[in-house]
N, CA, C and O atoms as a MOPAC input file, in Angstrom:
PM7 MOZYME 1SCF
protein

 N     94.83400 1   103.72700 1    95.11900 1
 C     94.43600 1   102.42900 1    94.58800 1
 C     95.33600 1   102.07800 1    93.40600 1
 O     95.76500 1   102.83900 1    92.53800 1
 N     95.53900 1   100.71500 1    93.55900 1
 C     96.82300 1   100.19200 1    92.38500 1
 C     95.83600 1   100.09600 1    90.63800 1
 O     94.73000 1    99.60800 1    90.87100 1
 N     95.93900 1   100.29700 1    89.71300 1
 C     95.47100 1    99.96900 1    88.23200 1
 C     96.58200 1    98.93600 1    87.90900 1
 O     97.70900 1    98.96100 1    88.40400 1
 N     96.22800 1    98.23300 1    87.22100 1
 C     97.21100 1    96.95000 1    86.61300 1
 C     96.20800 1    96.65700 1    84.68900 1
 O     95.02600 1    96.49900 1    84.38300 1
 N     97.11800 1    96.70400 1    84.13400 1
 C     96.93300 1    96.19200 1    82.64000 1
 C     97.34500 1    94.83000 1    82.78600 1
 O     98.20000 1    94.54700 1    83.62600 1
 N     96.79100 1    93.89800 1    82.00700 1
 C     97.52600 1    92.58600 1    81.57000 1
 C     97.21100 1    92.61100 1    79.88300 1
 O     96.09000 1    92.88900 1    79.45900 1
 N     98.50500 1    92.23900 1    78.87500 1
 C     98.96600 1    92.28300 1    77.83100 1
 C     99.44000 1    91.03500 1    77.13500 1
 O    100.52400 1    90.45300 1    77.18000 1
 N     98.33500 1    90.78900 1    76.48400 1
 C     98.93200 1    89.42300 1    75.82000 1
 C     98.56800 1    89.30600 1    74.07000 1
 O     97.46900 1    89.85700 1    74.00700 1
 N     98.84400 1    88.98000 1    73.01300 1
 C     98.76500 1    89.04800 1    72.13600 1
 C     97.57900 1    89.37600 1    71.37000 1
 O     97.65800 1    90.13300 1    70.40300 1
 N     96.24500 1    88.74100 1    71.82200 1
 C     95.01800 1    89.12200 1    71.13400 1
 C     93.79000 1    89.26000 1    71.92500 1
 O     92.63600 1    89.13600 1    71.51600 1
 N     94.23400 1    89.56400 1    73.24400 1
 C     93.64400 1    89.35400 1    74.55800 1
 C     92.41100 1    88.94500 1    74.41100 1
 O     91.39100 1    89.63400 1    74.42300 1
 N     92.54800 1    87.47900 1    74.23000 1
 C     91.46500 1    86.51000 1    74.68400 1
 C     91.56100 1    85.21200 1    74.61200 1
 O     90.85100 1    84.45900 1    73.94600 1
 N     92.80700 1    84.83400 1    75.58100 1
 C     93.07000 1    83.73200 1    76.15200 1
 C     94.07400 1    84.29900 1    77.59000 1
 O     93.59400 1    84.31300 1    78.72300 1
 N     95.40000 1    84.70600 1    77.30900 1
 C     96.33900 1    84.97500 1    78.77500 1
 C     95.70900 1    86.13500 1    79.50800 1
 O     94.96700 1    86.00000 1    80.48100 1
 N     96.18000 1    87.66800 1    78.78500 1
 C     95.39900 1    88.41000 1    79.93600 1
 C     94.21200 1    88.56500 1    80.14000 1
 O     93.95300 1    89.33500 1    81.06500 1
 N     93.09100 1    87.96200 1    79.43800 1
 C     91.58800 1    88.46600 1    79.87600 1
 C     92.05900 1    87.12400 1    81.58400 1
 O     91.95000 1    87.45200 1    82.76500 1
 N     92.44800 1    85.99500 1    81.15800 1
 C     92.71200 1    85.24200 1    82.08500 1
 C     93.49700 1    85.40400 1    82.95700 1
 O     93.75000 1    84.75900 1    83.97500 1
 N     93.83300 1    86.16800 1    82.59500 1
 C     95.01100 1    87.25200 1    84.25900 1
 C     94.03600 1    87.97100 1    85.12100 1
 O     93.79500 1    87.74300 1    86.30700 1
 N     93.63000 1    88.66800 1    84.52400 1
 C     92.65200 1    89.75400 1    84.62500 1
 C     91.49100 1    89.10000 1    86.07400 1
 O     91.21900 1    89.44300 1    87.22500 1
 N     91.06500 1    87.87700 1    85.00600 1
 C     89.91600 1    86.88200 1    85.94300 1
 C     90.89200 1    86.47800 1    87.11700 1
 O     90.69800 1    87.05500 1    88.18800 1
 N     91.91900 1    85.55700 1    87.04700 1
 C     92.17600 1    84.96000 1    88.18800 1
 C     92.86400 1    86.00700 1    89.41600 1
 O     92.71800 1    85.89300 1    90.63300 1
 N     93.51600 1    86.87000 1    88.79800 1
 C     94.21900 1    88.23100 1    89.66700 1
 C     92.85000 1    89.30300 1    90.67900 1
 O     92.89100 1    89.90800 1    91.75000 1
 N     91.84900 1    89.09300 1    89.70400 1
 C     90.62300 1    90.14000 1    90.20100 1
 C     90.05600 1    89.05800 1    91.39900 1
 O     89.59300 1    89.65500 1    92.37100 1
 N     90.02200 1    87.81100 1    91.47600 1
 C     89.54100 1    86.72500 1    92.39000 1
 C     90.79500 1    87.14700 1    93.67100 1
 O     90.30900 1    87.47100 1    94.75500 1
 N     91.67800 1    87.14600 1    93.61200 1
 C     92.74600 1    87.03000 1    93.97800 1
 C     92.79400 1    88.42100 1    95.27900 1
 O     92.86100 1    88.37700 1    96.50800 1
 N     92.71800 1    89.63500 1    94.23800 1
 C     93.20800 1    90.78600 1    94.69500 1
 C     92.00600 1    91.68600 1    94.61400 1
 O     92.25800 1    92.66700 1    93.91400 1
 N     90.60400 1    91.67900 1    95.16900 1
 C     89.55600 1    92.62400 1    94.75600 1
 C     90.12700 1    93.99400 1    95.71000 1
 O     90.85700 1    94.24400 1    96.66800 1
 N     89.21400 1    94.67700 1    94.68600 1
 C     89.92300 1    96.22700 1    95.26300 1
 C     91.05300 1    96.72200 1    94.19100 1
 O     91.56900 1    97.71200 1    94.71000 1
 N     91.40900 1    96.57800 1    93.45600 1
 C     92.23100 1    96.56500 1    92.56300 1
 C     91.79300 1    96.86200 1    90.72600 1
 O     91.70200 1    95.86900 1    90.00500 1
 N     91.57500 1    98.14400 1    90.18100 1
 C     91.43200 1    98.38900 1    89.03000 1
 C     92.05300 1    97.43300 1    87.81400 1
 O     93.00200 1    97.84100 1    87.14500 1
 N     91.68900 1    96.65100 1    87.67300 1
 C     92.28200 1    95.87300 1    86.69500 1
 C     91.25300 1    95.67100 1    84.89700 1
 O     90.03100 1    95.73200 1    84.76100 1
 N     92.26400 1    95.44500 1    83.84400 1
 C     91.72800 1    95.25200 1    83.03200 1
 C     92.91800 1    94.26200 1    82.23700 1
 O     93.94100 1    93.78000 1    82.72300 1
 N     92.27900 1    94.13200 1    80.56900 1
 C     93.35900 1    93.51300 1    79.74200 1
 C     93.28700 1    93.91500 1    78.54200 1
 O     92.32700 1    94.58400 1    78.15800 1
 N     94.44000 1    93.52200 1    77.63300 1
 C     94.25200 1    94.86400 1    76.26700 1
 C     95.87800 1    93.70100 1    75.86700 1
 O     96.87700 1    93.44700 1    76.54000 1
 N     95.31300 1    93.15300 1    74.10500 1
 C     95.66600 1    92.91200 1    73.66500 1
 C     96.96300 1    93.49000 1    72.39900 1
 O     96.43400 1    94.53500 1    72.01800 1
 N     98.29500 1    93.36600 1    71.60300 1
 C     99.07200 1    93.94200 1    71.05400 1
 C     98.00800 1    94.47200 1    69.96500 1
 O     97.57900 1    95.58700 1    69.66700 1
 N     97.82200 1    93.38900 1    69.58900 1
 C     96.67100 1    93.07500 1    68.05300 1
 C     95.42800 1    93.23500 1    68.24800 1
 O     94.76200 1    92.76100 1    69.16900 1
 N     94.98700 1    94.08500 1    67.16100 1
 C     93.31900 1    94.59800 1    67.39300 1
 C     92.79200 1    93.24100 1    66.47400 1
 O     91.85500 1    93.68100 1    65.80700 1
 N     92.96600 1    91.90000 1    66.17200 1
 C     92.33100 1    90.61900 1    65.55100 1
 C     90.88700 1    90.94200 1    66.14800 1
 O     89.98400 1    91.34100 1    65.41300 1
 N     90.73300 1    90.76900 1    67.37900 1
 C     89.50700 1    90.35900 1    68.05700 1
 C     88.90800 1    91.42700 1    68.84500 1
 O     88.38200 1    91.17300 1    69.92900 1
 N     88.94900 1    92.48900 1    68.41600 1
 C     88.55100 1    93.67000 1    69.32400 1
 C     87.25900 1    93.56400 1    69.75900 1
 O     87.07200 1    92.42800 1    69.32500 1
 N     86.16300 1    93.87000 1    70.30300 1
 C     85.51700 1    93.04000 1    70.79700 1
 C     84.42500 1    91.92300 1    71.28900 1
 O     83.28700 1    91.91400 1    71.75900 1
 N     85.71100 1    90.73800 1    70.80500 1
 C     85.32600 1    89.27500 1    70.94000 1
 C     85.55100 1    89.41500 1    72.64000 1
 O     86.18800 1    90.20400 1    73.33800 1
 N     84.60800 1    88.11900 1    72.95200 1
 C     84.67600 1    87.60500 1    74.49700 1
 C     86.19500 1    86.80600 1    74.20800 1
 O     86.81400 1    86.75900 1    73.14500 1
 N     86.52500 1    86.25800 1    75.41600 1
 C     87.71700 1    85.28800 1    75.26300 1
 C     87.44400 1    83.78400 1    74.28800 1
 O     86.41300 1    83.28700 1    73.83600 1
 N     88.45200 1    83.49400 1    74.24800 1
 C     88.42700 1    82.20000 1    73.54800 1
 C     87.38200 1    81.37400 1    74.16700 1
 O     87.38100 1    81.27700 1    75.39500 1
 N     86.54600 1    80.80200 1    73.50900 1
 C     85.99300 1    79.53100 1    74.67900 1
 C     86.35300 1    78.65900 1    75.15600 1
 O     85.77000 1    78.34000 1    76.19200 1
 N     87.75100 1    77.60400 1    74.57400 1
 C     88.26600 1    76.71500 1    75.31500 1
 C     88.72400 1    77.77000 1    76.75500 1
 O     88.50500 1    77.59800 1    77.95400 1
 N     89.23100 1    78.56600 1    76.23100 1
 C     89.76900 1    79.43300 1    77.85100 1
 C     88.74000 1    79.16400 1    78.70700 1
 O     88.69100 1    78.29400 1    79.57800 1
 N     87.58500 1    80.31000 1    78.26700 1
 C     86.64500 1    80.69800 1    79.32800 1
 C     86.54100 1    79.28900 1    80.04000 1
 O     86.82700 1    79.18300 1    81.23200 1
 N     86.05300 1    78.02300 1    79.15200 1
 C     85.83900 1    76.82100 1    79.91400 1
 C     86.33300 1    76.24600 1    80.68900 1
 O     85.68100 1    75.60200 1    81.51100 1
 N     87.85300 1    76.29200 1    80.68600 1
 C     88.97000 1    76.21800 1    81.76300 1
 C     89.16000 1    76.70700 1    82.82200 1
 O     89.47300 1    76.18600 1    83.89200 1
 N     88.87100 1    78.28000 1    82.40500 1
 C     88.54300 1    79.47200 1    83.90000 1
 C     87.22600 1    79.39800 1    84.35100 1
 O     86.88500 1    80.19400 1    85.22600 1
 N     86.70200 1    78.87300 1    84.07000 1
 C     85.45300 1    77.75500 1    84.33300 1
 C     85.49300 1    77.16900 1    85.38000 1
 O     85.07000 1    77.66400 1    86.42500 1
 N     86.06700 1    75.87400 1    85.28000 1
 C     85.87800 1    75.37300 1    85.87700 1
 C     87.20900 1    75.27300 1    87.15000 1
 O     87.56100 1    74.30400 1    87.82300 1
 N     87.54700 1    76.19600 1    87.13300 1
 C     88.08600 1    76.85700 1    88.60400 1
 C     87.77500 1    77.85500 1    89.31000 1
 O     88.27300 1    78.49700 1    90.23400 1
 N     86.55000 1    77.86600 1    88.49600 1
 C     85.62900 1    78.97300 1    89.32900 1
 C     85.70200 1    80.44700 1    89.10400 1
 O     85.17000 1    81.20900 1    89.91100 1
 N     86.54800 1    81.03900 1    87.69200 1
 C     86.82900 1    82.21900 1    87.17400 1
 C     85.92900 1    82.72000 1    86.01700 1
 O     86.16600 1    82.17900 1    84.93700 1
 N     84.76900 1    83.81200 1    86.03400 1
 C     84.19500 1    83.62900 1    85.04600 1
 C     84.43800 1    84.72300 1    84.35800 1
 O     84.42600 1    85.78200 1    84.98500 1
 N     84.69400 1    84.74300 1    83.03000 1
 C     85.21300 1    85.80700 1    82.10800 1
 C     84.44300 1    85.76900 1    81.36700 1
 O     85.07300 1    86.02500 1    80.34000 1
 N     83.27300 1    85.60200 1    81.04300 1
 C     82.47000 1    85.96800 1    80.10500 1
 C     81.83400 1    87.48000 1    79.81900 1
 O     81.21100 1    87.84600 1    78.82200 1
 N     82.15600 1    88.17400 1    80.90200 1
 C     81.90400 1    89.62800 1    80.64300 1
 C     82.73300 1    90.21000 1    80.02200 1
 O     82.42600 1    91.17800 1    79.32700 1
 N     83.92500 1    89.78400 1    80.11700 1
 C     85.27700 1    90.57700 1    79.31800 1
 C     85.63100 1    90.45600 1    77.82900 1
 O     85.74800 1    89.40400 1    77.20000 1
 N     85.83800 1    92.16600 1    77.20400 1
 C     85.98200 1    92.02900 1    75.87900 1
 C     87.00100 1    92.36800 1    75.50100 1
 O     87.48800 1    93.29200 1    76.15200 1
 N     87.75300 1    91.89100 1    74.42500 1
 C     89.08500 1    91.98000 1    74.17200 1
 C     88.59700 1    93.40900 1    73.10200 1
 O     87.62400 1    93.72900 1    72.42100 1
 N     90.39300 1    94.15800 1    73.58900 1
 C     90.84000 1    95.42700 1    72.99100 1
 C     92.06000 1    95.55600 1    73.04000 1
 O     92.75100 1    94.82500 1    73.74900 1
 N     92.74300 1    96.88900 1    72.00200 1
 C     93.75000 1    96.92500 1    71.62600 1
 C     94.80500 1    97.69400 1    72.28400 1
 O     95.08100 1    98.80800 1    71.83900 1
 N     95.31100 1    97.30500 1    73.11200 1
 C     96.73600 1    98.29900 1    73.75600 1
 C     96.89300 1    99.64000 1    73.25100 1
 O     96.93800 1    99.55300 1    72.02400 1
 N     97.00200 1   100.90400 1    73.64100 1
 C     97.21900 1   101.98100 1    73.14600 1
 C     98.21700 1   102.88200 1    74.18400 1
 O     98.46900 1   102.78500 1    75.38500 1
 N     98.57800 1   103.64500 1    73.29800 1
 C     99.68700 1   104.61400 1    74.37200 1
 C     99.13400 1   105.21300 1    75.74600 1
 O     99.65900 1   105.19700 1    76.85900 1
 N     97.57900 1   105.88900 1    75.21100 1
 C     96.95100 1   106.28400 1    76.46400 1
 C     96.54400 1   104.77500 1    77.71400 1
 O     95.65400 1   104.86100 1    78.56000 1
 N     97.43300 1   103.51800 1    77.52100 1
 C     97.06100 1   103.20000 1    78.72300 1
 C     98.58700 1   103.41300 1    79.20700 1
 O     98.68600 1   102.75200 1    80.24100 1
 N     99.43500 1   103.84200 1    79.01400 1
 C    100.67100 1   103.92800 1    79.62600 1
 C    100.27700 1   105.04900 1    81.01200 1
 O    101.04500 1   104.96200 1    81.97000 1
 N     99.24600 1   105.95800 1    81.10800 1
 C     98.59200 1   106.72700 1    81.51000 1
 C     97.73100 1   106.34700 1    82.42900 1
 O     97.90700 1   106.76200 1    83.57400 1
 N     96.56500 1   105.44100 1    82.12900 1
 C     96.01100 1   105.36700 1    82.95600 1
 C     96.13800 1   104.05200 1    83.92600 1
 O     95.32400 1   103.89600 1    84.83700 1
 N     96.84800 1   103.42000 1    83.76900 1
 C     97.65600 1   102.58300 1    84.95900 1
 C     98.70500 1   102.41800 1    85.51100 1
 O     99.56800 1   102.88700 1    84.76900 1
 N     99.20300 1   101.96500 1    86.51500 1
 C    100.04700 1   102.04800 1    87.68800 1
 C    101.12600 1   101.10500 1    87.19100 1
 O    102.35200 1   101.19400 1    87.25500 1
 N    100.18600 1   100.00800 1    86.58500 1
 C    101.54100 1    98.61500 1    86.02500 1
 C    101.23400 1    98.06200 1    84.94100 1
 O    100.00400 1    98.07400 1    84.98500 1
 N    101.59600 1    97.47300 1    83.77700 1
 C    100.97800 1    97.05000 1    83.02200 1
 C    102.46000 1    95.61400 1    83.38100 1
 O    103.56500 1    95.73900 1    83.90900 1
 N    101.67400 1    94.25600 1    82.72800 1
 C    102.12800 1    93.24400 1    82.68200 1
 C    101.88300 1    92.83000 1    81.29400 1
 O    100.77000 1    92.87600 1    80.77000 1
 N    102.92400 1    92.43600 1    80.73000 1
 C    103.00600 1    92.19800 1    79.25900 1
 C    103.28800 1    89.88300 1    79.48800 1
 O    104.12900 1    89.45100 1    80.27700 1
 N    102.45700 1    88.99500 1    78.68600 1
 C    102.77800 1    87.77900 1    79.36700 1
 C    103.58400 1    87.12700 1    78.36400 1
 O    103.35700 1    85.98100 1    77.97600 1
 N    104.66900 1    87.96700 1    77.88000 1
 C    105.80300 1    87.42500 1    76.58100 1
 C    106.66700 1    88.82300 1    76.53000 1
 O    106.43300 1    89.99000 1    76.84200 1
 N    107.90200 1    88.03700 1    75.91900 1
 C    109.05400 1    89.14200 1    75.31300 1
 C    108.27900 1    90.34800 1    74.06100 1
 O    108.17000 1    91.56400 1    73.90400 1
 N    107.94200 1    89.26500 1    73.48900 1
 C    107.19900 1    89.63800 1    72.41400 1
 C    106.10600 1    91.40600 1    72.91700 1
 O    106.19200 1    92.62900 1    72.80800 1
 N    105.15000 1    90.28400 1    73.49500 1
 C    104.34200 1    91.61100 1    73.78700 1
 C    104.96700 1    92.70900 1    74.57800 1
 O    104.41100 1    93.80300 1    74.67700 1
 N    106.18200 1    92.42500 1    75.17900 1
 C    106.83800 1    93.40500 1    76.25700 1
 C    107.27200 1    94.59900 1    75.21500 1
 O    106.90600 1    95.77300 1    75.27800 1
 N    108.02700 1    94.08600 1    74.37300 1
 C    108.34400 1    95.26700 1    73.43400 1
 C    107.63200 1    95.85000 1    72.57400 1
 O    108.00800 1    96.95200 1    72.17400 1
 N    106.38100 1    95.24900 1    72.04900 1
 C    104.98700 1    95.68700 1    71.37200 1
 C    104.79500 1    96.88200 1    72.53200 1
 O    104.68500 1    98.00100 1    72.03200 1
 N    104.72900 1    96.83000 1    74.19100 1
 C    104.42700 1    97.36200 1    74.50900 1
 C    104.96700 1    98.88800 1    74.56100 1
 O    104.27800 1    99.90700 1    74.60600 1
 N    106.47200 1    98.77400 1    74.54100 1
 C    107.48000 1    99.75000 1    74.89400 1
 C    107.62600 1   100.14000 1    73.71700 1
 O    108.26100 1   101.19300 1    73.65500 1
 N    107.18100 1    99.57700 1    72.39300 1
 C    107.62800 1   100.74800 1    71.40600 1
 C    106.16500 1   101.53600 1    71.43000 1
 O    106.07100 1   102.26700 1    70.44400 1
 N    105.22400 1   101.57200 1    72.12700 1
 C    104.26500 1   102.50200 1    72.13700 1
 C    104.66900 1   103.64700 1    73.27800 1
 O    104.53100 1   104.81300 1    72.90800 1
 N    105.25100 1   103.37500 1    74.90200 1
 C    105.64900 1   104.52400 1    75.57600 1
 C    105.85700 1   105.42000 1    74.81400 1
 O    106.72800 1   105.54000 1    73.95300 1
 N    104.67700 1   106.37800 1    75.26000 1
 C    105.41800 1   108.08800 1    75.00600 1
 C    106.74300 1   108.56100 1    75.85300 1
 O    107.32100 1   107.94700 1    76.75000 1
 N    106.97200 1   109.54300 1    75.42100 1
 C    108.34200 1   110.15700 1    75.46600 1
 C    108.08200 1   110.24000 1    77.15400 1
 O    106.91600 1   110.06500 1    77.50600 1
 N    109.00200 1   110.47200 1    78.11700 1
 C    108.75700 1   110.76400 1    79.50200 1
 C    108.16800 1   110.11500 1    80.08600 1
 O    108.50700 1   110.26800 1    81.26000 1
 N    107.31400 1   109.31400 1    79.98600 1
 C    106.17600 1   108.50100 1    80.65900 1
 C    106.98400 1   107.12300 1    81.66500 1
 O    107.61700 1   106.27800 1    81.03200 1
 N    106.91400 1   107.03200 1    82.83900 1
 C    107.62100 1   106.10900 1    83.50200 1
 C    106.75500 1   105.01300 1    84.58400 1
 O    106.90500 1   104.64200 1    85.74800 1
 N    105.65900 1   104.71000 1    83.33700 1
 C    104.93400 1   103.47000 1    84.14900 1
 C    105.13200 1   102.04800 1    83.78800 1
 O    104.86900 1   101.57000 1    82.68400 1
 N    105.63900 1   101.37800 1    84.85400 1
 C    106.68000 1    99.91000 1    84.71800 1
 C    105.73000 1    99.04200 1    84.37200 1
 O    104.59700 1    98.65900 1    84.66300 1
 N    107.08900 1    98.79100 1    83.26000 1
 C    106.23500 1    97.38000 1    82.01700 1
 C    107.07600 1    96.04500 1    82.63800 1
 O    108.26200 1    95.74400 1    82.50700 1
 N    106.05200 1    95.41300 1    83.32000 1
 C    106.91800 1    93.84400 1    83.51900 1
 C    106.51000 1    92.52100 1    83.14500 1
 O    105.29400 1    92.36200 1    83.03900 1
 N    107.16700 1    91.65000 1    82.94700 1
 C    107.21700 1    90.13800 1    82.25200 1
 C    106.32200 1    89.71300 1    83.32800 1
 O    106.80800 1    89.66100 1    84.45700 1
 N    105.12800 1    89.41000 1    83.16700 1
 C    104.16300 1    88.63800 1    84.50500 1
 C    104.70500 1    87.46700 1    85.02000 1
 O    104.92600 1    87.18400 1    86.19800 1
 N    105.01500 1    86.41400 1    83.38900 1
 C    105.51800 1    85.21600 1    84.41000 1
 C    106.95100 1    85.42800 1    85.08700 1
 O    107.42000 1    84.65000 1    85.91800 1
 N    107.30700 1    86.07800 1    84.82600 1
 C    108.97400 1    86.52400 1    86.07300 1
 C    108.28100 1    86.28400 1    87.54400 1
 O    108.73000 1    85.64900 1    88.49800 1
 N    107.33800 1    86.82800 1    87.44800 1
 C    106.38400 1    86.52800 1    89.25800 1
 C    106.61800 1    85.16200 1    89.53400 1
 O    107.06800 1    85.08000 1    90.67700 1
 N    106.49800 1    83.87200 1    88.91400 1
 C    106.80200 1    82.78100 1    89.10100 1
 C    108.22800 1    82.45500 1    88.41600 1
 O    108.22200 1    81.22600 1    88.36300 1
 N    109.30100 1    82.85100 1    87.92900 1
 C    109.98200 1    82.70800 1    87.64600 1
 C    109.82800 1    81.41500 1    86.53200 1
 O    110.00300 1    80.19700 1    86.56500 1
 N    109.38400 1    82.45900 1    85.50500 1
 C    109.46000 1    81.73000 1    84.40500 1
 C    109.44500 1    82.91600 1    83.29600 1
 O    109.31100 1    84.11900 1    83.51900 1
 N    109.60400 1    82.32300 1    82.14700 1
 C    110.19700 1    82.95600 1    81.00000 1
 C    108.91200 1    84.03000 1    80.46200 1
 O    109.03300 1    85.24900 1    80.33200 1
 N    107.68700 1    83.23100 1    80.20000 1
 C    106.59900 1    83.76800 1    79.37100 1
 C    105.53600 1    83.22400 1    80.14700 1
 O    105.67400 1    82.79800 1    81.29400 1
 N    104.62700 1    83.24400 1    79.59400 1
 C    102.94900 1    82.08100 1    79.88400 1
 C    103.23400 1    82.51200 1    78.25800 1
 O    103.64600 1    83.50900 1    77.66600 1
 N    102.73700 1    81.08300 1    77.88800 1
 C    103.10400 1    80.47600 1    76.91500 1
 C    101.42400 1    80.81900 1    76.53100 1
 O    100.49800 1    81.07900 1    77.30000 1
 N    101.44600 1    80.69900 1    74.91900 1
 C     99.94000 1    81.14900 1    74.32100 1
 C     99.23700 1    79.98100 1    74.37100 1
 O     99.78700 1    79.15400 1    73.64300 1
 N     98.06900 1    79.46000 1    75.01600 1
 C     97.01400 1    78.26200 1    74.73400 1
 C     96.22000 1    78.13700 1    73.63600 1
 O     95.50600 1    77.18900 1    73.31100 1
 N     96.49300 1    79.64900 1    72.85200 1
 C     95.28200 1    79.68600 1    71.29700 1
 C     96.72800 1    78.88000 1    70.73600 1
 O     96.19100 1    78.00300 1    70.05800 1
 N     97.35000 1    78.77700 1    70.67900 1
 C     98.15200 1    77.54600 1    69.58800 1
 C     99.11700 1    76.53200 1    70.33500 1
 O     99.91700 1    75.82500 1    69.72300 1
 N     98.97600 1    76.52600 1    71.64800 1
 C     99.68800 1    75.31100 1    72.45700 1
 C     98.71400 1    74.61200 1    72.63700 1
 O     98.80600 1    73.38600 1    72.57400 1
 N     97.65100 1    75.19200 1    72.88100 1
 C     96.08200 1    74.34900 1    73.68500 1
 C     96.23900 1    74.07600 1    74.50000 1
 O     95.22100 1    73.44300 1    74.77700 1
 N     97.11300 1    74.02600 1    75.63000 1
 C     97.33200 1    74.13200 1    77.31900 1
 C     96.45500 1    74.73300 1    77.50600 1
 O     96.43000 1    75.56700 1    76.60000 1
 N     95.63500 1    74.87700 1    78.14900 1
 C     94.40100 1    75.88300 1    79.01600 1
 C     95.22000 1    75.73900 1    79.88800 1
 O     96.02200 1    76.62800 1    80.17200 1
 N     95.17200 1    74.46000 1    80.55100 1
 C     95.23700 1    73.90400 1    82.06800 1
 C     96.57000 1    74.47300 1    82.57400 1
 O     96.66900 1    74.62200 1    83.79200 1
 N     97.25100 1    74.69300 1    82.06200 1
 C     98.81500 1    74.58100 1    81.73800 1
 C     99.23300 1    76.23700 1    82.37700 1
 O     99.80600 1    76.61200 1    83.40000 1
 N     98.62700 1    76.94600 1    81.21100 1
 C     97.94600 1    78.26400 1    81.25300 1
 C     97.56000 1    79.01200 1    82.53600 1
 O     97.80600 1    80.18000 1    82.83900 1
 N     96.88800 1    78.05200 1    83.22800 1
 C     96.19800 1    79.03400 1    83.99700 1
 C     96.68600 1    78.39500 1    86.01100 1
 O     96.27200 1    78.76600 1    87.10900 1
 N     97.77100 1    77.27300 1    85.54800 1
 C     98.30200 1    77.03400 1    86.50100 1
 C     99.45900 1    77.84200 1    86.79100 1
 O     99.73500 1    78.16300 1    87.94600 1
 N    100.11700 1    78.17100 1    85.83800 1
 C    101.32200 1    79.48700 1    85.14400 1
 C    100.37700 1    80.67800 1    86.58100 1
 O    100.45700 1    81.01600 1    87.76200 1
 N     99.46100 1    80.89000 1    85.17900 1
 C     98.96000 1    82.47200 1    86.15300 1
 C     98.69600 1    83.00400 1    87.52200 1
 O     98.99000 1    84.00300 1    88.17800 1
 N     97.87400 1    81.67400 1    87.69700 1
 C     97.62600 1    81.40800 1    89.30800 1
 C     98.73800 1    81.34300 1    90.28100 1
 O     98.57700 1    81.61700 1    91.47000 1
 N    100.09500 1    80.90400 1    89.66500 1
 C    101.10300 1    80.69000 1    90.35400 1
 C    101.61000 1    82.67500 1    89.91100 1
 O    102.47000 1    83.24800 1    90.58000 1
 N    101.10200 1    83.16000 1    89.09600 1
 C    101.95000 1    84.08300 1    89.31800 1
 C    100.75200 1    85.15000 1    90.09700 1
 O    101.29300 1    86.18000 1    90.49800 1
 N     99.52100 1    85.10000 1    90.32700 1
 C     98.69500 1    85.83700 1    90.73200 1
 C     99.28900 1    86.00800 1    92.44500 1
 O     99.29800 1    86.95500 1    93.23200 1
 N     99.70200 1    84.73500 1    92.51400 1
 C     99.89600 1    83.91200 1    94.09400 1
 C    101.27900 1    85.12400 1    94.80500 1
 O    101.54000 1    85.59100 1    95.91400 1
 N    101.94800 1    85.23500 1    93.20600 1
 C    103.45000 1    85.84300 1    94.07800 1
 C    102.93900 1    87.22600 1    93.53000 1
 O    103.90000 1    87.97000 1    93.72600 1
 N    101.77400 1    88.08900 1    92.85400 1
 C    101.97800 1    89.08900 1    93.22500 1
 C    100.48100 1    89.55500 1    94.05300 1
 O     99.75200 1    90.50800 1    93.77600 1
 N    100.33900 1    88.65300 1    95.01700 1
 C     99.31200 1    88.85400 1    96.20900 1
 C    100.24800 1    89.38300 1    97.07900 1
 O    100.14900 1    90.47800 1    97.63400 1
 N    101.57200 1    88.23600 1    97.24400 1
 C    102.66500 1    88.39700 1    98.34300 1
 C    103.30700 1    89.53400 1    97.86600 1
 O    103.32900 1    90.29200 1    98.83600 1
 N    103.67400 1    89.91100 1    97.22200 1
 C    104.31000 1    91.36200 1    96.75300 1
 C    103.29800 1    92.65500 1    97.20800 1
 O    103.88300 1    93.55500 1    97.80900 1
 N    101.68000 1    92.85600 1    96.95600 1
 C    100.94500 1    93.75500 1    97.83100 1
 C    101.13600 1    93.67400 1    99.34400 1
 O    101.34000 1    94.63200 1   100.08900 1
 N    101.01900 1    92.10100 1    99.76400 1
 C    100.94000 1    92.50600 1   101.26900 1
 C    102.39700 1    92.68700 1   101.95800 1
 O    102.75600 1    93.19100 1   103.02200 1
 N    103.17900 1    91.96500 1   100.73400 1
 C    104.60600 1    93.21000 1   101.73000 1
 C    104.53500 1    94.60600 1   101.82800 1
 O    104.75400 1    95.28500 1   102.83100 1
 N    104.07500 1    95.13800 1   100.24000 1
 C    104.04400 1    96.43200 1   100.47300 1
 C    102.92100 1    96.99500 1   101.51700 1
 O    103.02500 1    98.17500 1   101.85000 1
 N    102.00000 1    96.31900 1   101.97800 1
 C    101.07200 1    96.72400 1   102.81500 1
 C    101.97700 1    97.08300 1   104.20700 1
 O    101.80600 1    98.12400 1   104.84200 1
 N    102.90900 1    96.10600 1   104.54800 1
 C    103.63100 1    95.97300 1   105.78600 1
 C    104.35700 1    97.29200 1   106.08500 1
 O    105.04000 1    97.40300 1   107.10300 1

């Protein structure tokens, strides 16, 4: 069974919202989310978010934001970082030897980042990003299924 992290700055707006639309997406699949910054350790998501993943039918109100640590380099298969930023927050935590692949989520849609909605205020914006990248890594499992 695949584990997947999603990594976004204070996780509670991008990856708790990865997390939701990817788990709709891909059930069967260990997933969680874990922020760089312990700000909001654990707070539910933002509410403009949740309201957004709302009303596309994603409900995140169970999910609590926490802080990235070395031991998840360990206990998952992939972690997705949704910025440059957090990518290297992430990699200066790898322990020594450890070779579990850290990748840019929005690269799945070929784009740069998913941009933060706690200070753009895109929700909508946000979670059309994700969905588009949830979409290309559905198609990436069922190749590997093939």
């Amino acid at each position: 069974m695949k584990s997947i992290l999603f990594v976004c700055l204070g996780n509670i707006c991008r990856s708790p919202a990865a997390e939701g639309v990817v788990r709709a997406r891909l059930p069967g699949l260990v997933l969680d989310s874990a922020g760089t910054g312990g700000w909001h350790v654990g707070d539910p998501p933002y509410g403009p978010m949740q309201a957004a993943a709302s009303m596309r039918g994603y409900d995140l109100s169970q999910l609590r934001a926490r802080q990235f640590g070395p031991a998840d380099f360990d206990a998952f298969d992939l972690i997705f970082a949704m910025d440059a930023a957090n990518l290297r927050d992430i990699e200066a935590q790898r322990p020594a030897g450890n070779t579990t692949p850290v990748e840019n989520f929005a690269a799945l849609a070929d784009a740069q980042e998913v941009p933060d909605p706690y200070y753009t205020r895109d929700f909508e914006g946000c979670l059309d990003l994700i969905e588009a990248c949830a979409d290309a890594l559905s198609c990436r499992f069922d190749a590997q299924r093939q």
